[in-house]
C-alpha positions in Angstrom: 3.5 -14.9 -18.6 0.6 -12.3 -17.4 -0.6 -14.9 -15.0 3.2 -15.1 -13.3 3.4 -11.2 -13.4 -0.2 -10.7 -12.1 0.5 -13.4 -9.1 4.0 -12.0 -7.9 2.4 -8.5 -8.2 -0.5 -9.7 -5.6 2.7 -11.5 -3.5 4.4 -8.4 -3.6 1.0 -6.4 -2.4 0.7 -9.1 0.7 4.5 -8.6 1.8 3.4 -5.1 1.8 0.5 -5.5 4.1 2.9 -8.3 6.2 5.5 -6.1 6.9 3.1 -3.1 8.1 1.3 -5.6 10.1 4.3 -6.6 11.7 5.1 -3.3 12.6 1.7 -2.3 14.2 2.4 -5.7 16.4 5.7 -4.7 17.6 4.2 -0.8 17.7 1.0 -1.7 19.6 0.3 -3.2 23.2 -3.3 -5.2 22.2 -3.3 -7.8 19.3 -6.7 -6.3 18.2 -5.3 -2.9 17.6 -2.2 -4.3 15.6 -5.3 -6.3 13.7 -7.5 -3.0 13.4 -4.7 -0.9 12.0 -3.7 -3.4 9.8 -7.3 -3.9 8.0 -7.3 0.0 8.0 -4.3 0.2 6.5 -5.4 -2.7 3.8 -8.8 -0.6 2.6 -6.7 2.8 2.8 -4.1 0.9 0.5 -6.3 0.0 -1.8 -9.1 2.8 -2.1 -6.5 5.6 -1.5 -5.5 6.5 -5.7 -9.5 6.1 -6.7 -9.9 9.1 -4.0 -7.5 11.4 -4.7 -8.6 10.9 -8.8 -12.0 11.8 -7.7 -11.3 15.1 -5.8 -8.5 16.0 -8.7 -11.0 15.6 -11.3 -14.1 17.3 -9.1 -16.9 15.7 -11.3 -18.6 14.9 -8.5 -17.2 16.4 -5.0 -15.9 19.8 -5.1 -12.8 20.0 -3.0 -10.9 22.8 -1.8 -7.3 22.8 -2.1 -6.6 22.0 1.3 -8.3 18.4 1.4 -6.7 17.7 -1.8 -3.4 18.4 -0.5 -4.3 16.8 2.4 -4.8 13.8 0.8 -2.0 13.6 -1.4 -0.2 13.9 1.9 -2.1 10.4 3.2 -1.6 8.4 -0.5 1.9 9.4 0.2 2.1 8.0 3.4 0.2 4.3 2.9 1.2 2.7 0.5 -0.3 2.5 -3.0 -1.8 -1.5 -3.2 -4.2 -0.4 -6.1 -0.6 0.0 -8.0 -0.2 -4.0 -7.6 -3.6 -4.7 -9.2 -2.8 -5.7 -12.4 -5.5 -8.6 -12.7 -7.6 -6.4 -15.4 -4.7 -6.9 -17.3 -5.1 -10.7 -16.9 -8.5 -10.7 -17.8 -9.2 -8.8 -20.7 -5.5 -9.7 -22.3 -4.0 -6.2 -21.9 -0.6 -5.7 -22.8 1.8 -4.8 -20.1 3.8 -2.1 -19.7 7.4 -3.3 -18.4 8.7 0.3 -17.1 5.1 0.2 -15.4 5.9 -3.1 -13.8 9.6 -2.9 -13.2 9.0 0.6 -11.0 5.6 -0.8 -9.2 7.7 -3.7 -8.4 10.6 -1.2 -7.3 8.1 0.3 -5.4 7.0 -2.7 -3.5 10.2 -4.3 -2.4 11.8 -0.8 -1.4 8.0 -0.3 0.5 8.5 -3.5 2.4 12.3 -3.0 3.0 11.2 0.4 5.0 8.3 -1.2 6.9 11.0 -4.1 7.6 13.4 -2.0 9.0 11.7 0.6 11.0 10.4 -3.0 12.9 13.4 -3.8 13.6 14.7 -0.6 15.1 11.6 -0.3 17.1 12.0 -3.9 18.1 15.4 -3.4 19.2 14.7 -0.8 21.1 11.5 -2.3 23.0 11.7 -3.3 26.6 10.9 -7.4 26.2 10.3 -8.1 29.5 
């Protein structure tokens, strides 16, 4: 049952990274920048929560209030794909929290349904020709 959870969880972090990679195609004029944003968006995704737990904490960079804020501010703008990495759990035979999974999962389709949507109403408002 872990495996199933642990491989819609990685599913659901890939519709994540589809749907914002379809909106920085429609968004952007050059296939490279749609790409480059993209990737960004992927590392920020993913490296975002181990950042703002480092400057919170302060055992090894001392932050001032500002940046901390500041990047609170970004990890709630990109999304949170370290949320969606449940494999540990897999591997070491770690129970699983339900609430956990059922408002991560939450999370991720109401993420995606944004990112979907804002596409569209750019697309629909883009000049095709």
């Amino acid at each position: 049952m872990s495996l199933v959870v642990t491989v819609c969880f990685r599913f659901f972090s890939l519709l994540i990274v589809l749907s914002i990679s379809f909106l920085f195609t429609i968004v952007s004029s050059s296939v490279y920048l749609a790409m480059l944003f993209s990737f960004c968006t992927y590392f920020i995704g993913n490296s975002i929560e181990t950042i703002v737990k480092i400057l919170v904490k302060g055992d090894f960079v001392q932050a001032s209030t500002t940046h901390i804020v500041m990047m609170k501010g970004i990890a709630w703008l990109f999304p949170n794909l370290s949320a969606f990495d449940i494999k540990a759990n897999l591997a070491y035979g770690l129970p699983l929290d339900w609430m956990y999974l059922m408002w991560t999962g939450l999370y991720g389709c109401a993420y995606t349904l944004i990112m979907i949507l804002l596409t569209l109403l750019v697309f629909t408002r883009k000049d095709i020709c």
